[in-house]
MOPAC internal coordinates of N, CA, C and O (Angstrom, degrees):
PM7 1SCF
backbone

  N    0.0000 0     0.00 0     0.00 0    0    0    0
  C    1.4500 1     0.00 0     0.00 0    1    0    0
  C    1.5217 1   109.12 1     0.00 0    2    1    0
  O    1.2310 1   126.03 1   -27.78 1    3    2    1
  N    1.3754 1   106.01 1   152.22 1    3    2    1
  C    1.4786 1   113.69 1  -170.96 1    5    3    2
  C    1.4934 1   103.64 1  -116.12 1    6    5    3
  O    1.2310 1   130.93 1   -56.00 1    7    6    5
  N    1.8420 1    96.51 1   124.00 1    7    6    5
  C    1.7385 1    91.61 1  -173.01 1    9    7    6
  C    1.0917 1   109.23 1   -86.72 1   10    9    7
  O    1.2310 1   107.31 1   -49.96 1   11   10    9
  N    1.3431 1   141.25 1   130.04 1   11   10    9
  C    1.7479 1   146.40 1  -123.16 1   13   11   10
  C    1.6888 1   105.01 1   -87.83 1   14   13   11
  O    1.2310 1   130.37 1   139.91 1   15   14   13
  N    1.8130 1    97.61 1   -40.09 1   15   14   13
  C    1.1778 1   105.68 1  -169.04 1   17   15   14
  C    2.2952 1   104.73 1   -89.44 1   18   17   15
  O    1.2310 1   131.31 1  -175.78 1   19   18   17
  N    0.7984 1    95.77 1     4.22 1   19   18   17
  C    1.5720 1    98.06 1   155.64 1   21   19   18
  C    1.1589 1   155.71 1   -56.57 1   22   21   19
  O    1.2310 1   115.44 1   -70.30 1   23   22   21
  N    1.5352 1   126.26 1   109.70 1   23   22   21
  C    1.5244 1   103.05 1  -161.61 1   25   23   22
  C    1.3847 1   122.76 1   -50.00 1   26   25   23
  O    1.2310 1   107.83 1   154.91 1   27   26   25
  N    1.1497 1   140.33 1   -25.09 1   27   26   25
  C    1.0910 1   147.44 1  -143.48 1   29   27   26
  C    1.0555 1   119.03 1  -150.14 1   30   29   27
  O    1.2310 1   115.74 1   -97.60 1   31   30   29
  N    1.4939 1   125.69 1    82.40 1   31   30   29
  C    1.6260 1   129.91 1   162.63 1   33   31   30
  C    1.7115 1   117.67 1  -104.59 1   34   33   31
  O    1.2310 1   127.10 1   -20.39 1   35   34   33
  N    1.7080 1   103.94 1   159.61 1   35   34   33
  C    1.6462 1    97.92 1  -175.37 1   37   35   34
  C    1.4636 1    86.13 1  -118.35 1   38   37   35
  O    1.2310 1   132.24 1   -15.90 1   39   38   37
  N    1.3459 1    93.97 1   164.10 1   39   38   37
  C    1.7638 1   116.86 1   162.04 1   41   39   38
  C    1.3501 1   109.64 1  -152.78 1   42   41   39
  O    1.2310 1   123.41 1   -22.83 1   43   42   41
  N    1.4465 1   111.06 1   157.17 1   43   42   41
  C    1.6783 1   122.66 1  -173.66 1   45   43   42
  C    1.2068 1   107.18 1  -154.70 1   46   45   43
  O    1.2310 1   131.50 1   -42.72 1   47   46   45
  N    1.5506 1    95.40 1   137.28 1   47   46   45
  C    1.2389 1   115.24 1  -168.59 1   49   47   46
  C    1.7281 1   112.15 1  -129.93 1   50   49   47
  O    1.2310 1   126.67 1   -96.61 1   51   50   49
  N    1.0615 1   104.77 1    83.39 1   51   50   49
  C    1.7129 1   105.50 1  -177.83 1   53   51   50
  C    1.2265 1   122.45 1   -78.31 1   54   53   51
  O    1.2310 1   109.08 1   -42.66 1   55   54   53
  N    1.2319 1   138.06 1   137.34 1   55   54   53
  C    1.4346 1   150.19 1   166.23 1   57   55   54
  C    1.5454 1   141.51 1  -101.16 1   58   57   55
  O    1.2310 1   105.71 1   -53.09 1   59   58   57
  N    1.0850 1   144.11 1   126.91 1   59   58   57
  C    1.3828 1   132.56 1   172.16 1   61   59   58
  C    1.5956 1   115.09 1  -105.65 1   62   61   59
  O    1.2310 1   128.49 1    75.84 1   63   62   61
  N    1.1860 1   101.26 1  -104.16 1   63   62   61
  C    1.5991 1   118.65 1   168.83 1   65   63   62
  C    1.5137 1   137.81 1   -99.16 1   66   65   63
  O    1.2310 1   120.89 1     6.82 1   67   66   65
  N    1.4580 1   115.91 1  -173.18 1   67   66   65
  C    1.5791 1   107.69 1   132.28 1   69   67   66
  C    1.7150 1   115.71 1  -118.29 1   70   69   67
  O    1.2310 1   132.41 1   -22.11 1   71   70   69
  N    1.0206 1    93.64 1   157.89 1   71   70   69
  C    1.8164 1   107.83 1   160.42 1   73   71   70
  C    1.4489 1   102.84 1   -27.29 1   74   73   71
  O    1.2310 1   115.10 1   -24.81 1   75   74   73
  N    1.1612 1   126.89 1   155.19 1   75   74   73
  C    1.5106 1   118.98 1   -19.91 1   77   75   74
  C    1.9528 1    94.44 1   -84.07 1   78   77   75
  O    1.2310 1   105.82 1  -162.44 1   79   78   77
  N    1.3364 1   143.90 1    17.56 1   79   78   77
  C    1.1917 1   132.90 1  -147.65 1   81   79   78
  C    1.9546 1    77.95 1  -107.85 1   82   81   79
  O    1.2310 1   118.81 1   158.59 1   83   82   81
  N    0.8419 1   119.87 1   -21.41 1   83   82   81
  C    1.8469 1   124.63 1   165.12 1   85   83   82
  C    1.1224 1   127.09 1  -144.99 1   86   85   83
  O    1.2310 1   117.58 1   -38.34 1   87   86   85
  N    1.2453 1   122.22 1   141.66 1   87   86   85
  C    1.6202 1   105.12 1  -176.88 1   89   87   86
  C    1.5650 1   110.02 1  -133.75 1   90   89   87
  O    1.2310 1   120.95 1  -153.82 1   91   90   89
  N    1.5230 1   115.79 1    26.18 1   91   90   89
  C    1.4751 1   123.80 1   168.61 1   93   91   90
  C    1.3403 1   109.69 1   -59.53 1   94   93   91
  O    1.2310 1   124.56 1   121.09 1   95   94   93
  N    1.3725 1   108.86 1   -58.91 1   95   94   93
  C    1.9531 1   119.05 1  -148.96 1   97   95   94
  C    1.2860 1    84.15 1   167.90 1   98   97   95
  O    1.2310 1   121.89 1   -27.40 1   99   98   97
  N    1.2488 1   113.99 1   152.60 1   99   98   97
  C    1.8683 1   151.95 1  -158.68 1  101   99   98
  C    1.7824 1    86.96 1  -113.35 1  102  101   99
  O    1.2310 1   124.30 1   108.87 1  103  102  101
  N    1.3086 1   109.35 1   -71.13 1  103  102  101
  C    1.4205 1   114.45 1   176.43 1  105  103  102
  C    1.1665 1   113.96 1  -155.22 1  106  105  103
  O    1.2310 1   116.85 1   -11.71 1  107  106  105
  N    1.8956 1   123.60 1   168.29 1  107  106  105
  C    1.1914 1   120.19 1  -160.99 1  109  107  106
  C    1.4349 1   102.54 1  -151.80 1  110  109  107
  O    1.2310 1   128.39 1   -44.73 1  111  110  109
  N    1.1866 1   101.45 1   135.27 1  111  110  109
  C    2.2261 1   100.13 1  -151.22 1  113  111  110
  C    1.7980 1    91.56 1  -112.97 1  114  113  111
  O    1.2310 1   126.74 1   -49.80 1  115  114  113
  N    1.0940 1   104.65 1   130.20 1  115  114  113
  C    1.5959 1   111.48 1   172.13 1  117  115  114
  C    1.9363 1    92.24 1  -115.84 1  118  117  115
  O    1.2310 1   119.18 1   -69.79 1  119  118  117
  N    1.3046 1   119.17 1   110.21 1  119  118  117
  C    1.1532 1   129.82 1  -167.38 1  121  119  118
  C    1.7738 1   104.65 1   -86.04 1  122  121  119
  O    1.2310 1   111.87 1   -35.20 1  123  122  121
  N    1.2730 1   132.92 1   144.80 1  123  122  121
  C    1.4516 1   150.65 1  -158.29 1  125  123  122
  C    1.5103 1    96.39 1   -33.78 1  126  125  123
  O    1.2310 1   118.93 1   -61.85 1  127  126  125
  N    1.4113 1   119.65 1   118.15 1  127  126  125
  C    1.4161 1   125.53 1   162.57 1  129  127  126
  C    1.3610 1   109.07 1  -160.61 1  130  129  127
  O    1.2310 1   130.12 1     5.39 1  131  130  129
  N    1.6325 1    98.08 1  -174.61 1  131  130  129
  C    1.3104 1   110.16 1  -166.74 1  133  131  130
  C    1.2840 1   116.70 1   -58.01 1  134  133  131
  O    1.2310 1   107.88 1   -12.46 1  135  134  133
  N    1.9835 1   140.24 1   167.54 1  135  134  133
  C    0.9561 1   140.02 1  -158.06 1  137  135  134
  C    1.9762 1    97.42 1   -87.07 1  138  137  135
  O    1.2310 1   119.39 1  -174.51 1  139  138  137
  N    0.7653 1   118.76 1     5.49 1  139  138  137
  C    1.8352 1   119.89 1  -150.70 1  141  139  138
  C    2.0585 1    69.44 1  -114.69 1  142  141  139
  O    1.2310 1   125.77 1    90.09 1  143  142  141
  N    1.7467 1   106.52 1   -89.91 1  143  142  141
  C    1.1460 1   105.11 1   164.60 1  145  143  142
  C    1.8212 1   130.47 1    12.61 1  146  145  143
  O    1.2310 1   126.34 1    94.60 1  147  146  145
  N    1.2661 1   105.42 1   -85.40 1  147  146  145
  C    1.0904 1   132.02 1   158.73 1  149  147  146
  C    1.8164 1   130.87 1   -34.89 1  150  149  147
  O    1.2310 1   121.64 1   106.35 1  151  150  149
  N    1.1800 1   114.47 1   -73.65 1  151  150  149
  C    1.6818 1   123.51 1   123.35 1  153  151  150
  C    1.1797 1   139.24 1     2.35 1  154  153  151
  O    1.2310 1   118.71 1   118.49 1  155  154  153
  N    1.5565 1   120.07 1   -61.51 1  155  154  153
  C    1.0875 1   116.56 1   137.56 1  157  155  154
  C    1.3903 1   157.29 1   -92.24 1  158  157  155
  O    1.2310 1   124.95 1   178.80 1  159  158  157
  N    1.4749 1   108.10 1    -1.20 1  159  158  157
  C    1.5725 1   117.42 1   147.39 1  161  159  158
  C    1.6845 1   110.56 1   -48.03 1  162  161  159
  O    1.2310 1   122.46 1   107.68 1  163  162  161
  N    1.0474 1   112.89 1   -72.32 1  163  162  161
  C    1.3930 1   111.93 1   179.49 1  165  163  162
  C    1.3779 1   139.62 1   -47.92 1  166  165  163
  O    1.2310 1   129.28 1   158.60 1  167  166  165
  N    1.6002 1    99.73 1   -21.40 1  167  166  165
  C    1.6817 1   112.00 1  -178.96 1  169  167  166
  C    1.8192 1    89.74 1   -89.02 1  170  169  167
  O    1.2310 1   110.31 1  -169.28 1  171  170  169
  N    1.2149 1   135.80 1    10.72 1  171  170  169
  C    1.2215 1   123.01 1   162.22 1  173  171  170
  C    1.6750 1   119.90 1  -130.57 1  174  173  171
  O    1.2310 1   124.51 1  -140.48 1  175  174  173
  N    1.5520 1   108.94 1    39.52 1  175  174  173
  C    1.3310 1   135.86 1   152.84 1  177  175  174
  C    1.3862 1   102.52 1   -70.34 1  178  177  175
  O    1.2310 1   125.01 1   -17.74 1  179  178  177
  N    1.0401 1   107.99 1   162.26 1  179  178  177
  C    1.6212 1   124.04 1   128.16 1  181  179  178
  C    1.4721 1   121.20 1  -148.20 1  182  181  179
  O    1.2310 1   113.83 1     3.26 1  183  182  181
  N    1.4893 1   129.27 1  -176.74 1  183  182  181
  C    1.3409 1   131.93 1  -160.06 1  185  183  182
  C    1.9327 1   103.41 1  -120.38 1  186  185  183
  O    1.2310 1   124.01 1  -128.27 1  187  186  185
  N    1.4225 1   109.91 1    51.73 1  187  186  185
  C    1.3720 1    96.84 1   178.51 1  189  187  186
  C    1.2959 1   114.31 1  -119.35 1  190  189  187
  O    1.2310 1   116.76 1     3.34 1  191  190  189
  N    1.5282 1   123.76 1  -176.66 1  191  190  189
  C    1.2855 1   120.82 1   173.39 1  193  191  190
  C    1.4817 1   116.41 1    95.51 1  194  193  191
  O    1.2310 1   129.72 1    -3.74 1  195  194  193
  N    1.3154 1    98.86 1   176.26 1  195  194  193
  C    2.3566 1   105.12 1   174.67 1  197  195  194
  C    1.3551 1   109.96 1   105.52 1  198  197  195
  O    1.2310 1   127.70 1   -37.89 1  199  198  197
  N    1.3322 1   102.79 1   142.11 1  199  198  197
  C    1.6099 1   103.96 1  -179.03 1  201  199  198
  C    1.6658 1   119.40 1  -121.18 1  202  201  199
  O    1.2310 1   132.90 1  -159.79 1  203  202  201
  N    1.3433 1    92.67 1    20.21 1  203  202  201
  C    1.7853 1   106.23 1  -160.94 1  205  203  202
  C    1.2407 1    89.60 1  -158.05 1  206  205  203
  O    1.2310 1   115.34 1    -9.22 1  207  206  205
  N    1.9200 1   126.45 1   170.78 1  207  206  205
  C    1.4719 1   111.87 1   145.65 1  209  207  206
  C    1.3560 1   122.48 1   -97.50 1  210  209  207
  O    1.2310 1   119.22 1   165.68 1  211  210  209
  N    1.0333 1   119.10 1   -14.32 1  211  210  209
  C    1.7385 1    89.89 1   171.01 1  213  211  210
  C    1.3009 1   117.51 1   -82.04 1  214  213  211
  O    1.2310 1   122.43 1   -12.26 1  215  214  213
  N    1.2489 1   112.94 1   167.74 1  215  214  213
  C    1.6825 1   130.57 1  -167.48 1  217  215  214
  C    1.3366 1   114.75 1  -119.91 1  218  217  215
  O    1.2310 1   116.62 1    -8.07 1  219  218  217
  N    1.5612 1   124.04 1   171.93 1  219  218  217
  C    1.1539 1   130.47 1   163.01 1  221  219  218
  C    1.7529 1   128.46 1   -54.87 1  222  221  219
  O    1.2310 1   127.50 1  -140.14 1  223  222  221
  N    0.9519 1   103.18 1    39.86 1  223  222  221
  C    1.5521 1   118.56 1  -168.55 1  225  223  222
  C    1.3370 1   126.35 1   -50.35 1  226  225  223
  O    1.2310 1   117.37 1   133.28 1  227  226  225
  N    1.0773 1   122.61 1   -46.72 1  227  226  225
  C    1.2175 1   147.47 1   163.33 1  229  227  226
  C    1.6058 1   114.18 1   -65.95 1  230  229  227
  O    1.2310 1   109.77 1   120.80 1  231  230  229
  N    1.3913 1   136.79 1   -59.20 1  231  230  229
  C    0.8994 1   171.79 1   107.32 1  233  231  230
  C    2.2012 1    84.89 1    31.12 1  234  233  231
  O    1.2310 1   128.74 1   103.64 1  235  234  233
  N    1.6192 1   100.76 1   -76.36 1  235  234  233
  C    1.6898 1    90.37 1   170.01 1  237  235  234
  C    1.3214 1   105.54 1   -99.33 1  238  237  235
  O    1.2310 1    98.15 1  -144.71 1  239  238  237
  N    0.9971 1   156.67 1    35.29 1  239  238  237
  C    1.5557 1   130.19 1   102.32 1  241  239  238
  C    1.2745 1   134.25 1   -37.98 1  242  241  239
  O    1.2310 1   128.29 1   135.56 1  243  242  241
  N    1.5172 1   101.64 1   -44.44 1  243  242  241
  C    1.8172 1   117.64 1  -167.50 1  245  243  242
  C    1.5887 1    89.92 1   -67.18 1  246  245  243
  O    1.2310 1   120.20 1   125.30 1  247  246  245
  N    1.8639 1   117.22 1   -54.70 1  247  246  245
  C    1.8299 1   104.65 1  -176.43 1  249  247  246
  C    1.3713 1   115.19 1   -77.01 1  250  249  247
  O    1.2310 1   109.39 1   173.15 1  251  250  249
  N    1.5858 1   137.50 1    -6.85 1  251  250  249
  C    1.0258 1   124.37 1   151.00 1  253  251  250
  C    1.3099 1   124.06 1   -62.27 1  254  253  251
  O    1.2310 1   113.57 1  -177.52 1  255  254  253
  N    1.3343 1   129.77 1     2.48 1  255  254  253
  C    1.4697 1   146.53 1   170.10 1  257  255  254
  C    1.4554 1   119.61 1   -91.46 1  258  257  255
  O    1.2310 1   123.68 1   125.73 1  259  258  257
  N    1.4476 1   110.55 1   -54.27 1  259  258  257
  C    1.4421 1   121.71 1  -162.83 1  261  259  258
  C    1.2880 1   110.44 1  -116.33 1  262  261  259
  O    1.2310 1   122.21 1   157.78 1  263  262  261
  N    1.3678 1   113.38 1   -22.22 1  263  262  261
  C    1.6376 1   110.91 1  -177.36 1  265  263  262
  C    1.4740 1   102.74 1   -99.59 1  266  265  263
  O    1.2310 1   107.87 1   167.28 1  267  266  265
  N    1.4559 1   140.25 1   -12.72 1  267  266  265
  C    1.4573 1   121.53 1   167.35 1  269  267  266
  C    1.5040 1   113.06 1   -92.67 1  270  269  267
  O    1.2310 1   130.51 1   -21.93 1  271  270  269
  N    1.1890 1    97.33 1   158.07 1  271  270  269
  C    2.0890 1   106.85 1  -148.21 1  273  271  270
  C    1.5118 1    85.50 1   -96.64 1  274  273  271
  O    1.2310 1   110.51 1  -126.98 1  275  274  273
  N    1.7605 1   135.43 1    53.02 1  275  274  273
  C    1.0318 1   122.57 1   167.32 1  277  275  274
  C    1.3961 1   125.36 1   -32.52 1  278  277  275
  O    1.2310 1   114.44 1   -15.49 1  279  278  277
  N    1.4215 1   128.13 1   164.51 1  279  278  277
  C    1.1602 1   137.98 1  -164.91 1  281  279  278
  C    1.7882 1    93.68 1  -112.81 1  282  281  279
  O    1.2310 1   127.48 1   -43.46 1  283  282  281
  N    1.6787 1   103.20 1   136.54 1  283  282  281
  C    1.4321 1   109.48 1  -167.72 1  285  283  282
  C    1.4277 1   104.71 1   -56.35 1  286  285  283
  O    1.2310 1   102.91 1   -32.46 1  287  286  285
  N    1.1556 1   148.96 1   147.54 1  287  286  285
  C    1.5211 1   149.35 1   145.23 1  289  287  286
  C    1.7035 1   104.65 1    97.55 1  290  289  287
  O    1.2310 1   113.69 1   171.47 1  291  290  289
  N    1.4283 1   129.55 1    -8.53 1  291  290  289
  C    1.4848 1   118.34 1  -153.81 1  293  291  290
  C    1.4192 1    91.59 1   -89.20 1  294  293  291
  O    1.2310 1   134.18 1    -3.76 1  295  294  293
  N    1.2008 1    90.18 1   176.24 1  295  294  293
  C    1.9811 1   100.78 1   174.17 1  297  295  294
  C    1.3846 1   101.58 1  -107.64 1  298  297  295
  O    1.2310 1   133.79 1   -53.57 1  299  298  297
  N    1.5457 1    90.95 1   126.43 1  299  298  297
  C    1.7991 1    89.69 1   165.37 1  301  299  298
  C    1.8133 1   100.36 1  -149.80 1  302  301  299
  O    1.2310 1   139.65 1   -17.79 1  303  302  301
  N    1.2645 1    79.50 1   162.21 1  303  302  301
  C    1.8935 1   126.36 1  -170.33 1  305  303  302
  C    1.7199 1    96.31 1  -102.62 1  306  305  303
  O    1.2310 1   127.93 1   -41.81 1  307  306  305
  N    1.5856 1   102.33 1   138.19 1  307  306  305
  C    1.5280 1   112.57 1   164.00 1  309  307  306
  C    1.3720 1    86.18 1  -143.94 1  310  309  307
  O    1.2310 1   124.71 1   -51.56 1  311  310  309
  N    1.5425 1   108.56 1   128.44 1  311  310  309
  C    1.3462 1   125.32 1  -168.45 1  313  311  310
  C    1.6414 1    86.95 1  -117.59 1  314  313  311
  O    1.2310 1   127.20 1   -41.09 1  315  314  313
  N    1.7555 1   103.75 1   138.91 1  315  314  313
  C    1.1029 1   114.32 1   177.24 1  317  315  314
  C    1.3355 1   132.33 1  -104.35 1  318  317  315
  O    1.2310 1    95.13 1   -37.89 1  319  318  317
  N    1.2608 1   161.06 1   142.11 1  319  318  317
  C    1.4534 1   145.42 1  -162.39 1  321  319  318
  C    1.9601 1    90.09 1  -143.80 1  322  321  319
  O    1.2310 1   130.84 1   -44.78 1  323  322  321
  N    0.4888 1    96.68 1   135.22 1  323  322  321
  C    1.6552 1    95.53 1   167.10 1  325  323  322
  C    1.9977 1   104.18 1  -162.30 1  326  325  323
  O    1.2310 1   133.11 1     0.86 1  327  326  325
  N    1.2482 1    92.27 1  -179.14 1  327  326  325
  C    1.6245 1   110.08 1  -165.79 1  329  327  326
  C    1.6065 1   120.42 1  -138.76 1  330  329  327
  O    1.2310 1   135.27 1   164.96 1  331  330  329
  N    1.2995 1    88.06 1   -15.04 1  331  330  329
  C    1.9792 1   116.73 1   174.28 1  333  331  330
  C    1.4945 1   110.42 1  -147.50 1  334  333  331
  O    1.2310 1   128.19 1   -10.77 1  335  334  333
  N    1.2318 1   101.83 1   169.23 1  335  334  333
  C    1.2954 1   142.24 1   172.59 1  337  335  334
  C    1.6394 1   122.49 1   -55.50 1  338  337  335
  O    1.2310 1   112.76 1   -51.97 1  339  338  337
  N    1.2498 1   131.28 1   128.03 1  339  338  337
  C    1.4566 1    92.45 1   169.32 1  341  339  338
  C    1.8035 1   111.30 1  -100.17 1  342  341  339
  O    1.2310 1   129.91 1   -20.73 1  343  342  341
  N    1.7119 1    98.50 1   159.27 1  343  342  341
  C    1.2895 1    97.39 1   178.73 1  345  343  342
  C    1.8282 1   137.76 1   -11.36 1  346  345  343
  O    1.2310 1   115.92 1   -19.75 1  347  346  345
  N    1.2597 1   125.35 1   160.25 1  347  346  345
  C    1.5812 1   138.24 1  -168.11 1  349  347  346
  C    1.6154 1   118.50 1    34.01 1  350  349  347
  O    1.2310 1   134.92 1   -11.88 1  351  350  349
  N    1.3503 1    88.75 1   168.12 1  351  350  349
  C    1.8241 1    99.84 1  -160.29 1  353  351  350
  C    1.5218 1   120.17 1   -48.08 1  354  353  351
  O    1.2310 1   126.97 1   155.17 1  355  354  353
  N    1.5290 1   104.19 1   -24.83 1  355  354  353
  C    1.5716 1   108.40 1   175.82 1  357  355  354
  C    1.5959 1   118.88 1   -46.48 1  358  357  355
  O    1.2310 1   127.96 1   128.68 1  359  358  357
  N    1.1712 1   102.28 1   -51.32 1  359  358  357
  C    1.4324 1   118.46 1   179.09 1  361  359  358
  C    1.4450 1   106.68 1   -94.33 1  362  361  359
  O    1.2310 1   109.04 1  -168.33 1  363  362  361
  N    0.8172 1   138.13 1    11.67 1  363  362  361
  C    1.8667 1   125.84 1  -172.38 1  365  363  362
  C    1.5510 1    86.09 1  -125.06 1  366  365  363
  O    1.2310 1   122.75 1   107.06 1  367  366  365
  N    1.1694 1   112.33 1   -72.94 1  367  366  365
  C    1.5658 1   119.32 1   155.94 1  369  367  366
  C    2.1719 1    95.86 1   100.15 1  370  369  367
  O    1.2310 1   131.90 1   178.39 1  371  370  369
  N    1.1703 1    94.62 1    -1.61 1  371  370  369
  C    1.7643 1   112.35 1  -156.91 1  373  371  370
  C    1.4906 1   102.91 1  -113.60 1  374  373  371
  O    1.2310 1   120.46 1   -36.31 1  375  374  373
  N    1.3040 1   116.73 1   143.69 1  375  374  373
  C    1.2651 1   119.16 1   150.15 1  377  375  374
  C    1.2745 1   146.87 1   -82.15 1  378  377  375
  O    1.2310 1   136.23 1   170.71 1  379  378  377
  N    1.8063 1    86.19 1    -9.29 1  379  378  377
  C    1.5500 1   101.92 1   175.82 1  381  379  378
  C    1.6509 1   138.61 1  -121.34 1  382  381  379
  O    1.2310 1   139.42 1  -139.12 1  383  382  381
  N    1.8605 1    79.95 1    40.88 1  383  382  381
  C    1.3277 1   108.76 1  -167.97 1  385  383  382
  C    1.6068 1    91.16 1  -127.75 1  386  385  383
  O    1.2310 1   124.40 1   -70.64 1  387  386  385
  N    1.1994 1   109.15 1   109.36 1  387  386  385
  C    1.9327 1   121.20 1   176.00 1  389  387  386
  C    1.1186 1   101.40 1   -78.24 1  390  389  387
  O    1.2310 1   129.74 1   -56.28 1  391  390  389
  N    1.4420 1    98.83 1   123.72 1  391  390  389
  C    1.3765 1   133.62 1  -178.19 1  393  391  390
  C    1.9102 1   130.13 1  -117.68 1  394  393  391
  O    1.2310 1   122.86 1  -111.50 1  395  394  393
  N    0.8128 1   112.12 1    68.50 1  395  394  393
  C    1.7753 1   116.68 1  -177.86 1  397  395  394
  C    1.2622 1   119.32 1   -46.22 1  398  397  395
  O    1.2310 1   125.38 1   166.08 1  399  398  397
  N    1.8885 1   107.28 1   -13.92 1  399  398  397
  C    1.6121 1   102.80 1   163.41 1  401  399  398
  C    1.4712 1   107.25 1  -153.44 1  402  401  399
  O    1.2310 1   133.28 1   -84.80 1  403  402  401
  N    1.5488 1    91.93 1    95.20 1  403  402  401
  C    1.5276 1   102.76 1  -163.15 1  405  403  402
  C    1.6160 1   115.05 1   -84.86 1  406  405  403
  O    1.2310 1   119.42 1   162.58 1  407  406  405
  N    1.4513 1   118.72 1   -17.42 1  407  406  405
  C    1.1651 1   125.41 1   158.03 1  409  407  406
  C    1.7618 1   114.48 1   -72.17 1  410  409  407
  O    1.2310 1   125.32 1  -176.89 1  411  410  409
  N    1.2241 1   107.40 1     3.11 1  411  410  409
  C    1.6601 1   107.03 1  -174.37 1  413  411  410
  C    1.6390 1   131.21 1   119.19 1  414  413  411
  O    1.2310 1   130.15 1    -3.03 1  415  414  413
  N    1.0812 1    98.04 1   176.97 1  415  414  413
  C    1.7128 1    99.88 1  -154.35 1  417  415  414
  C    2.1156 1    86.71 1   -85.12 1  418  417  415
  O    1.2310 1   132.88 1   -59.11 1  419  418  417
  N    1.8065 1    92.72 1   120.89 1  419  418  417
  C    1.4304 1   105.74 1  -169.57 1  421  419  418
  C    1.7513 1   121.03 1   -59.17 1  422  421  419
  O    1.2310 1   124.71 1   178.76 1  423  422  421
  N    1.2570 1   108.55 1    -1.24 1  423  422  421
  C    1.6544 1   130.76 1   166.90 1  425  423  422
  C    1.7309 1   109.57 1   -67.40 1  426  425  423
  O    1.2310 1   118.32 1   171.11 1  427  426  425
  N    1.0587 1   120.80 1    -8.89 1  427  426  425
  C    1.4968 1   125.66 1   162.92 1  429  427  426
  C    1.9515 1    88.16 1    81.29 1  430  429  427
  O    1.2310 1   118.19 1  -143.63 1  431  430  429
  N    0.9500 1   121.05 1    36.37 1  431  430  429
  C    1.8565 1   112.19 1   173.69 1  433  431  430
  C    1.6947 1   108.86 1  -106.53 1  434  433  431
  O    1.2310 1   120.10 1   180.00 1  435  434  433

């Protein structure tokens, strides 16, 4: 648990795909908590799956926005790590990058 009034809480928000190129979870929100907390959400990720390379990218940006229960007025950082692209040509920008939603990431963002 994350004590609210703390300088320092984490949250994570992992992402893969959409359907049909994965069909685990789109993304998966571990909402502001402790660093241990945190820690172990992640040690029970893993990095598999996809039927294209770009990913739901956007998709966890948008819940690193709306799905963590930020604290009114604080400053916060969402640090990004990714490995792809997210969905349509804007971002792929390539032809030789397979794309299942080349007009864009099917979440309407």
């Amino acid at each position: 648990m994350c004590i609210r009034d703390r300088d320092t809480c984490f949250g994570f928000v992992a992402y893969r795909d959409h359907p049909p190129q994965d069909k685990t979870y789109v993304t998966k929100v571990k909402d502001l908590s402790s660093e241990q907390e945190i820690l172990a959400f992640i040690e029970k990720l893993d990095a598999i799956g996809g039927g294209d390379g770009p990913e739901a990218v956007l998709d966890g940006l948008s819940d690193s926005i709306y799905k963590i229960t930020w604290r009114k007025n604080s400053l916060r950082y969402i640090i990004h790590i990714a490995d792809a692209p997210p969905h349509g040509k804007l971002y792929t920008g390539s032809s030789f990058i397979k794309d299942h939603f080349p007009d864009g990431c099917p979440c309407g963002i």
